[in-house]
C-alpha positions as CSV (number, residue, x, y, z in Angstrom):
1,X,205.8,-90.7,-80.1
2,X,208.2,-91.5,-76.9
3,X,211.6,-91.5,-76.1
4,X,214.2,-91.7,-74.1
5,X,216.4,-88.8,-72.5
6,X,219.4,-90.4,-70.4
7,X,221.1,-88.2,-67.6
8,X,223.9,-88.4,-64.9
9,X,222.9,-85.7,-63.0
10,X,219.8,-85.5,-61.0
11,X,220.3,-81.5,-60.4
12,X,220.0,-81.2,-64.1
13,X,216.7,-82.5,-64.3
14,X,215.4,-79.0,-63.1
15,X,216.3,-78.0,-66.7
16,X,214.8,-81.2,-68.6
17,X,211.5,-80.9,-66.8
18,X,210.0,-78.1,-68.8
19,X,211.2,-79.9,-71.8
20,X,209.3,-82.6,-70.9
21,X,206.4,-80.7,-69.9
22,X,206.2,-78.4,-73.4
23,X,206.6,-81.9,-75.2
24,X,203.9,-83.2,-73.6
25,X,201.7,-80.1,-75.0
26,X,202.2,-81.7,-78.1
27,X,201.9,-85.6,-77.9
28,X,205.3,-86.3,-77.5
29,X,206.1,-88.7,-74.6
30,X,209.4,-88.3,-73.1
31,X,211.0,-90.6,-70.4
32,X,213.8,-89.5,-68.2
33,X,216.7,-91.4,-67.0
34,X,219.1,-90.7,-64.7
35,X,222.1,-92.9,-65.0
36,X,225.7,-93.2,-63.2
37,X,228.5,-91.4,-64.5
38,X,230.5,-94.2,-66.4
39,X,226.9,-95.9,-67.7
40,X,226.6,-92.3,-69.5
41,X,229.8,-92.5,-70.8
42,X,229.6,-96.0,-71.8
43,X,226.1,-95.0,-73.7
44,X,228.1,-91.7,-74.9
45,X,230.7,-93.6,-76.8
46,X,228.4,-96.4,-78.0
47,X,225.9,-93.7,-79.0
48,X,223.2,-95.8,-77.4
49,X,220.8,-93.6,-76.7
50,X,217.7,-91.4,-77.8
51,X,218.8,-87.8,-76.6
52,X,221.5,-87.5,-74.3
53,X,221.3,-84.2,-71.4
54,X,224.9,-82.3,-71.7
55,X,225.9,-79.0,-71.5
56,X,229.2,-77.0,-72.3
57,X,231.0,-74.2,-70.2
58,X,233.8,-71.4,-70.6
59,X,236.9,-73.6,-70.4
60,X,239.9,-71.7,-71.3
61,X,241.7,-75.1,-72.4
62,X,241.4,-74.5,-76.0
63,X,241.0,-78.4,-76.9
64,X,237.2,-77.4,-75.5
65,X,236.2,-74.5,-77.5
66,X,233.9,-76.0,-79.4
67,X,231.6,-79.1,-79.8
68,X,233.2,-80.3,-82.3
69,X,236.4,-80.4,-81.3
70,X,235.0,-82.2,-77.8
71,X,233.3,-85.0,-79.9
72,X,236.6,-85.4,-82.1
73,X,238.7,-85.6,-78.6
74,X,236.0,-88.2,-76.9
75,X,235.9,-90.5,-80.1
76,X,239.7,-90.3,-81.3
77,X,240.0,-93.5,-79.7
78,X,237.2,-94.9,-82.4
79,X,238.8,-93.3,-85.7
């Protein structure tokens, strides 16, 4: 099995590295790209991709406090 895990931010791949590593462990093969800002965006919002690398902070803006009310806020365009 292989795949694809798309990323904007080369610090972040500190993090995905032991994901990869542990996957490998079990046969899984898993590819690592790191991508410019908007062409993650552009992938976000087409969902064109395999696994995407994103994370979520304390944000006391309260249209943020949850995933779900990020992905209804980055697709309300697409409704």
């Amino acid at each position: 099995m292989e795949f694809e895990l798309i990323n904007y931010s080369p610090s972040t791949e500190r993090v995905i590295i032991p994901l990869q590593q542990n996957l490998e462990r079990m046969g899984i093969t898993l590819n690592i790209r790191t991508i410019d800002p908007t062409q993650y965006l552009n992938r976000l919002r087409d969902r064109d991709f395999d696994m995407i690398s994103q994370g979520f902070a304390a944000n006391a803006d309260s249209r943020f406090r949850s995933p779900a009310a990020m992905a209804q806020r980055l697709y309300r365009f697409n409704l």
